[in-house]
C-alpha positions in Angstrom: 175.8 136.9 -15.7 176.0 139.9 -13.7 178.9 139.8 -11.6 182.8 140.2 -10.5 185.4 138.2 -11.8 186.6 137.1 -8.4 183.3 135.5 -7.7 184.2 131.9 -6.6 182.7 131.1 -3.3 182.9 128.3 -0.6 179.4 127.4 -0.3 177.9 125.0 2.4 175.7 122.5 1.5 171.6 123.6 1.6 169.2 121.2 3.5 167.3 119.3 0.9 164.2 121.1 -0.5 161.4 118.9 -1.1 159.8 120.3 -4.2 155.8 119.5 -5.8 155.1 120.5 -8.8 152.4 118.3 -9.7 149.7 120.2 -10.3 151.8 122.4 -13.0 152.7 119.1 -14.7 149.5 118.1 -14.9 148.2 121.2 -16.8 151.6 121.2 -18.7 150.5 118.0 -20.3 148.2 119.2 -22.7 150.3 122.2 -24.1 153.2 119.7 -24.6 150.7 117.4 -26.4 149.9 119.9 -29.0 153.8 121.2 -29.3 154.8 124.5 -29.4 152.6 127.4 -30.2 152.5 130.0 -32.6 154.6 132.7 -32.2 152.4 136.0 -31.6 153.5 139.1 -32.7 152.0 142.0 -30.6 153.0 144.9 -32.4 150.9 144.2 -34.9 147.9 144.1 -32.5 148.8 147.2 -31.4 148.9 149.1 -34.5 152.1 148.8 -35.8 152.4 148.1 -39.5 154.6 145.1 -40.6 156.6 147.2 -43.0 157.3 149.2 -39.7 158.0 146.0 -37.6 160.5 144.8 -40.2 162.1 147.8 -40.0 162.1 148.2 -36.4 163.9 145.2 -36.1 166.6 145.1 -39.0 167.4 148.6 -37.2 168.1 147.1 -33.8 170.3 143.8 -35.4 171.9 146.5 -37.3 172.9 148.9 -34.4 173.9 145.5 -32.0 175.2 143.4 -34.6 176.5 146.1 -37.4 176.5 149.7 -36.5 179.2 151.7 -34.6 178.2 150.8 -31.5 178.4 147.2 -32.3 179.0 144.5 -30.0 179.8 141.6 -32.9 183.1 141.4 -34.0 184.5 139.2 -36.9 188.1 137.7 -36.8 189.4 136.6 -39.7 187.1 134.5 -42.3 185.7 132.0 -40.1 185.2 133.4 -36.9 183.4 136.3 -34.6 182.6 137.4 -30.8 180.2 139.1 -29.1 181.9 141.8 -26.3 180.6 142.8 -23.4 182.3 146.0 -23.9 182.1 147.9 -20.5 183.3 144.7 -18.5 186.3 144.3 -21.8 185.4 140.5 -22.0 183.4 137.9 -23.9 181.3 135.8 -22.3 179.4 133.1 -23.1 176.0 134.9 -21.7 176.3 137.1 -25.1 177.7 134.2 -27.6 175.2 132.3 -26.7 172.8 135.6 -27.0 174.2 136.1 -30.2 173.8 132.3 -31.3 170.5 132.8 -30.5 169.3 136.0 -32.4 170.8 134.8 -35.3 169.3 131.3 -35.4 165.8 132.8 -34.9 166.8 135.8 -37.7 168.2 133.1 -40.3 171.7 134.2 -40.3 174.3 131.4 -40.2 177.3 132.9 -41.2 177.2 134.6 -37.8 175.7 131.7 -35.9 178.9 129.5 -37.3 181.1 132.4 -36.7 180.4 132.8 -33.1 180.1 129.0 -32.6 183.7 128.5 -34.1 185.1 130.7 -31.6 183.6 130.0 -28.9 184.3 126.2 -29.5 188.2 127.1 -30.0 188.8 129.4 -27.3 186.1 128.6 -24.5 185.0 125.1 -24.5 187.6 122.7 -22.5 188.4 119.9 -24.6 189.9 117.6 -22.1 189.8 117.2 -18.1 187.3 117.2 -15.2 185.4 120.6 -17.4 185.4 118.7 -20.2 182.9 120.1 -23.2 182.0 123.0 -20.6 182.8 126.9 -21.5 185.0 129.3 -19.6 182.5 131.5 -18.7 184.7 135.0 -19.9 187.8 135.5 -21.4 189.9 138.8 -22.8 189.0 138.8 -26.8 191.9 140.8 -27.7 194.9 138.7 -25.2 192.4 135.2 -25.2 193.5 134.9 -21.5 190.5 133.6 -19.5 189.3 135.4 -16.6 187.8 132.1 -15.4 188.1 128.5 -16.2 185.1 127.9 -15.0 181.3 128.1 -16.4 178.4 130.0 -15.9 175.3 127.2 -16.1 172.9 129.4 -18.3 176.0 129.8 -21.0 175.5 126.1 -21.4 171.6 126.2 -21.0 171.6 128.5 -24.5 174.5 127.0 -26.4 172.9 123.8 -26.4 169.3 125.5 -27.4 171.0 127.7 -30.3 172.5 124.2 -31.6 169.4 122.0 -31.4 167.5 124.8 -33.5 170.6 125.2 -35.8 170.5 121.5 -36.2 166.4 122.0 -36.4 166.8 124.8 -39.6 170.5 124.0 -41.2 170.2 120.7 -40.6 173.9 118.8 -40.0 175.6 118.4 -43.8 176.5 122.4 -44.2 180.1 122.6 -42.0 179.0 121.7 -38.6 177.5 119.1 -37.1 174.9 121.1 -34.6 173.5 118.2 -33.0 176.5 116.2 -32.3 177.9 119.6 -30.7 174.9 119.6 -28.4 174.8 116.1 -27.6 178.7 116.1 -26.5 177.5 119.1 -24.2 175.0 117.3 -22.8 176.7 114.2 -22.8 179.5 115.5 -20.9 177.0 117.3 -18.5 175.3 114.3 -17.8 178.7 112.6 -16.7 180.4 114.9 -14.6 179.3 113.8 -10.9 181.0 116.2 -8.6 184.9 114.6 -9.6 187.1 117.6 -9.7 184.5 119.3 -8.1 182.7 119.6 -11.6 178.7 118.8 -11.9 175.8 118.3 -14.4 174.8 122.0 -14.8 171.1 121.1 -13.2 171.1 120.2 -9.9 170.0 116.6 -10.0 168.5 116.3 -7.0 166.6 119.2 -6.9 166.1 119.6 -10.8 167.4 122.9 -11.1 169.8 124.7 -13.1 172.5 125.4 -10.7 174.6 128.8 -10.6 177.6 127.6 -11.6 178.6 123.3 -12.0 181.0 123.8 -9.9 181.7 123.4 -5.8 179.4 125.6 -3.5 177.7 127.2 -7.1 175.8 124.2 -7.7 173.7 123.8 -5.0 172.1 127.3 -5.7 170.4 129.1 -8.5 169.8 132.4 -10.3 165.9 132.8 -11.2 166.8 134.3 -14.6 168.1 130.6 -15.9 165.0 129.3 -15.2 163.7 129.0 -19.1 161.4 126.4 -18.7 160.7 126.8 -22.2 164.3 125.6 -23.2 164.0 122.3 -20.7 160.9 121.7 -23.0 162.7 121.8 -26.0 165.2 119.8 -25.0 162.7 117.2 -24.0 161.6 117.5 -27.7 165.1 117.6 -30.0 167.7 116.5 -27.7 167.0 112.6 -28.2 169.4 112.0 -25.4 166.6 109.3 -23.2 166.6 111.9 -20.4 163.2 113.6 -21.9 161.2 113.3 -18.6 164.1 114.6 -16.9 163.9 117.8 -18.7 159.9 118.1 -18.7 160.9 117.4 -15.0 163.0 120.8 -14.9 160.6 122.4 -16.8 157.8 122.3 -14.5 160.2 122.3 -11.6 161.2 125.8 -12.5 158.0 126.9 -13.0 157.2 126.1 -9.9 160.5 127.8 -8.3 159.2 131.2 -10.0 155.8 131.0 -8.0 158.1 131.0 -4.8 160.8 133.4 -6.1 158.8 136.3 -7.4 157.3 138.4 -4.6 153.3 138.0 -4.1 152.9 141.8 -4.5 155.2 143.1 -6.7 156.0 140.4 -8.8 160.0 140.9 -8.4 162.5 138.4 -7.7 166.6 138.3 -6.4 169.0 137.8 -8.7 170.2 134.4 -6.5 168.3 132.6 -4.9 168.2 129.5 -2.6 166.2 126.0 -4.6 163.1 127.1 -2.0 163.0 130.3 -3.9 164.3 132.5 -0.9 167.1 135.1 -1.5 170.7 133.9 -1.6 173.0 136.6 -0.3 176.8 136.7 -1.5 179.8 138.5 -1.0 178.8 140.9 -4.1 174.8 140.7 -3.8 173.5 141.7 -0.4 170.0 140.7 -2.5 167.3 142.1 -4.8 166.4 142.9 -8.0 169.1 143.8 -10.4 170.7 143.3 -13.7 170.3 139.3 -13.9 166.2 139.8 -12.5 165.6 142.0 -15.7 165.1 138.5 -17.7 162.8 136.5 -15.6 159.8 138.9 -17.0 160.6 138.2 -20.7 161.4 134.1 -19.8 157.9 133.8 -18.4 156.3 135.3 -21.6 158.3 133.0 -23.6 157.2 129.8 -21.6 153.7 131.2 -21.7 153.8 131.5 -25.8 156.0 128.6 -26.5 154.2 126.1 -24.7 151.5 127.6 -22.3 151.8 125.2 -19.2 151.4 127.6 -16.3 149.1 130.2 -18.0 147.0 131.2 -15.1 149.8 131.9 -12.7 151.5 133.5 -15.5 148.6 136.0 -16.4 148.7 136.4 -12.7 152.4 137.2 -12.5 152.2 139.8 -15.4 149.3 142.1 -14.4 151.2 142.0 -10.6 154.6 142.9 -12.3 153.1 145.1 -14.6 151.5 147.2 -12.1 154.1 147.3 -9.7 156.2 149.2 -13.0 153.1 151.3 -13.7 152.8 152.4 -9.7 156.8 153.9 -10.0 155.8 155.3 -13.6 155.9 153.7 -17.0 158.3 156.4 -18.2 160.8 156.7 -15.4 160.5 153.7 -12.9 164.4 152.7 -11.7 166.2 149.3 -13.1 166.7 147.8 -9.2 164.7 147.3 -6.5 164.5 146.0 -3.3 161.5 142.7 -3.5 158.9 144.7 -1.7 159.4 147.9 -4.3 161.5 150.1 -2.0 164.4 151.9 -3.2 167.8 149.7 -2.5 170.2 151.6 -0.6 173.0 148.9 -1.9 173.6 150.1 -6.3 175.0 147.3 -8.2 177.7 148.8 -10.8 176.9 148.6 -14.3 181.0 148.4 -15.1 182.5 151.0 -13.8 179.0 153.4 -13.7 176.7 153.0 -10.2 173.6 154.6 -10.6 170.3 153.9 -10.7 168.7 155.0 -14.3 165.2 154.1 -16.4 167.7 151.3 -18.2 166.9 150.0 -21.9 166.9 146.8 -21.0 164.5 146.7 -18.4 162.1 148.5 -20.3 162.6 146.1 -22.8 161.8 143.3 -20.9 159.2 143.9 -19.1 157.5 145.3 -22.6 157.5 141.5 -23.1 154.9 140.9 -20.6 152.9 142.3 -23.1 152.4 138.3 -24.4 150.9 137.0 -21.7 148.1 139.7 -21.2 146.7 142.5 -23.1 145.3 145.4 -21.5 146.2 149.3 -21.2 148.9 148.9 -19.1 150.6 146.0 -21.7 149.7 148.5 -24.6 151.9 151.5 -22.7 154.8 149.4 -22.4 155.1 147.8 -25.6 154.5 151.8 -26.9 157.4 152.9 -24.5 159.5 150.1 -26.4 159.0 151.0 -29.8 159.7 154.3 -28.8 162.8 153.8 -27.0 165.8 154.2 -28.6 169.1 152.2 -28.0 171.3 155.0 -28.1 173.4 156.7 -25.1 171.9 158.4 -22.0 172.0 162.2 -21.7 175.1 161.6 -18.7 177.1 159.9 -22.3 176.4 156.4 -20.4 175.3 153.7 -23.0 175.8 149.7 -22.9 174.8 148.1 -26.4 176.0 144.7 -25.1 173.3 143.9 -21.9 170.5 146.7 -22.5 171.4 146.0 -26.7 171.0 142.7 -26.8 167.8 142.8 -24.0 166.5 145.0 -26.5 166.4 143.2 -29.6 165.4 140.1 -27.8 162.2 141.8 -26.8 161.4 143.4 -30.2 161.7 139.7 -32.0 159.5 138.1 -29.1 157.0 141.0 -29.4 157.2 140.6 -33.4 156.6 137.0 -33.7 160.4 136.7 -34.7 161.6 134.4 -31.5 159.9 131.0 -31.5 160.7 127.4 -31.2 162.8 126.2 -34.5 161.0 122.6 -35.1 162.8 120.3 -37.8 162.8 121.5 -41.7 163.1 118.6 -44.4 166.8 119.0 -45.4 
């Protein structure tokens, strides 16, 4: 999550949105018959040999995970964090990344690391926040910046741990499943007391920007991973499946009315009707948080292929939009119609606008939904970008690092939904 630590707001209540997405859930049947598809891995379709692939991608957990520039850091024998290192906190946007990438690479020693600290020094074990995350806290004085919780750090922790509990199974130290359940259990009973809420919106089915006062009766289009609602529809077991399908094709829907007809860009907040919600810190646009939504849609589309024609739709309209400002050079923020913002959203302390890593990265993940020249040039400019510091000396390994590996394990066929192993 892309913003200040002061970012609290006192929100009035939105007018109801009446939302239809029946027609999605009735194509988003079939996929969800069938269960999740094969992961596809487009570099090899492109060219690239899979000694090469390996490599490209041991390289980029090496340099995030392992190298100098790392963002991973292990505390004592049992424990690690991830930093963002230009904001000097840890937040549970890049445990939960972290949790991730090293579920989907096999590596539990990190997964259990990250886990354990961000169990011990995030999660609220008692009160109205109960089971929820501070959303960032100082790794080296563990002072919080915020007791409160940033929806899509929830949204992935509970993922990572269903597909920990899908590949580890529950007998080797932790019990994954029980840790997502009390998540969701919790979430599921917190009903505006304290001001606290279920981190989707239950009326509208949406993820909500933050559980908490005014922050949960709007969204950020980048924690829209229908793909995750589905598998917790599949693995949770919690008897609020159709809920999540619900949310699934909700969202989907939501994205139809969030990204821009033309150029395929969407705010990073928005309203549930999919219009722009402006803050204090965001006037609007398309900035740091947006650079996901292009790389969520091609997950949905491979994981479980419910909206595919709007999808293939979306892609070749975002994809040419990057291709009209120039695949080598086009700018990481926008206003929604393409024109250059005159408002620059600090990356940290840096405000400029630059060809970022992480942008490239994601949108090179567009490549999944459609292959043509265009997907072929940007899954090139990927493989031959390198995640190493700008000529200016500017470089961010955490966001644009961690954007970057994402997109080479999609792309690779290494980023896929974890079903059950015998254990």
């Amino acid at each position: 999550m892309k913003r200040p630590f002061a970012f609290y707001i006192s929100g009035t209540l939105l007018s109801a949105v009446i939302i239809c997405a029946c027609a999605i859930a009735a194509k988003s049947q079939g996929a969800r018959d069938k269960g999740a598809h094969q992961p596809r891995n487009f570099f090899r379709e492109a060219g690239y040999r899979q000694a090469d692939i390996d490599k490209k991608v041991a390289k980029a957990y090496h340099d995030v995970f392992e190298g100098p520039n790392r963002v991973y850091f292990p505390v004592g024998d049992t424990m690690a964090y991830v930093s963002d290192l230009k904001n000097h906190d840890a937040r549970t946007e890049g445990l939960s990344y972290g949790m991730m990438i090293a579920v989907q690479l096999n590596k539990k020693e990190v997964f259990d690391r990250i886990w354990r600290w961000s169990k011990k020094y995030l999660q609220h074990q008692d009160g109205p926040r109960e089971a929820y995350f501070a959303w960032s806290i100082n790794p080296q004085t563990l002072k919080k910046n915020s007791e409160g919780s940033a929806s899509d750090g929830e949204l992935y922790f509970v993922t990572d741990l269903l597909f920990a509990a899908n590949r580890w199974g529950n007998k080797t130290g932790i019990n994954y499943y029980l840790e997502a359940r009390r998540i969701l259990d919790a979430m599921w009973k917190k009903n505006g007391n304290g001001n606290i809420y279920n981190i989707i919106n239950t009326a509208h089915k949406q993820i909500s920007f933050v559980p908490e006062g005014g922050g949960y009766n709007w969204t950020d289009p980048s924690y829209h991973l229908s793909a995750f609602m589905e598998v917790w529809a599949l693995y949770a077991k919690d008897r609020h499946e159709q809920f999540y399908k619900d949310c699934a094709d909700t969202s989907r829907a939501f994205l139809h009315r969030t990204c821009d007809p033309v150029t395929g860009l969407n705010p990073d907040y928005a309203e549930f009707s999919g219009q722009t919600h402006v803050t204090a810190w965001m006037p609007g646009g398309f900035r740091y948080d947006s650079w996901r939504v292009p790389m969520n849609i091609a997950m949905d589309y491979v994981w479980f292929g419910a909206d595919k024609n709007w999808q293939q739709d979306y892609a070749v309209r975002f994809q040419n939009f990057l291709y009209s400002k120039g695949i080598y050079r086009f700018e990481d923020q926008f206003n929604l119609d393409g024109s250059r913002p005159e408002f620059i959203l600090q990356a940290g302390p840096v405000k400029k606008l630059r060809h970022s890593i992480g942008l490239v990265a994601t949108a090179a993940a567009t490549a999944l939904i459609s292959k043509n020249n265009k997907s072929l040039e940007l899954v090139h400019a990927l493989w031959n970008t390198k995640l190493e510091p700008y000529d200016d000396g500017y470089f961010d390994p955490y966001y644009d690092g961690l954007l970057y590996l994402f997109s080479l394990m999609h792309l690779s066929g290494k980023y896929q939904v974890i079903q059950p192993a015998a254990h």
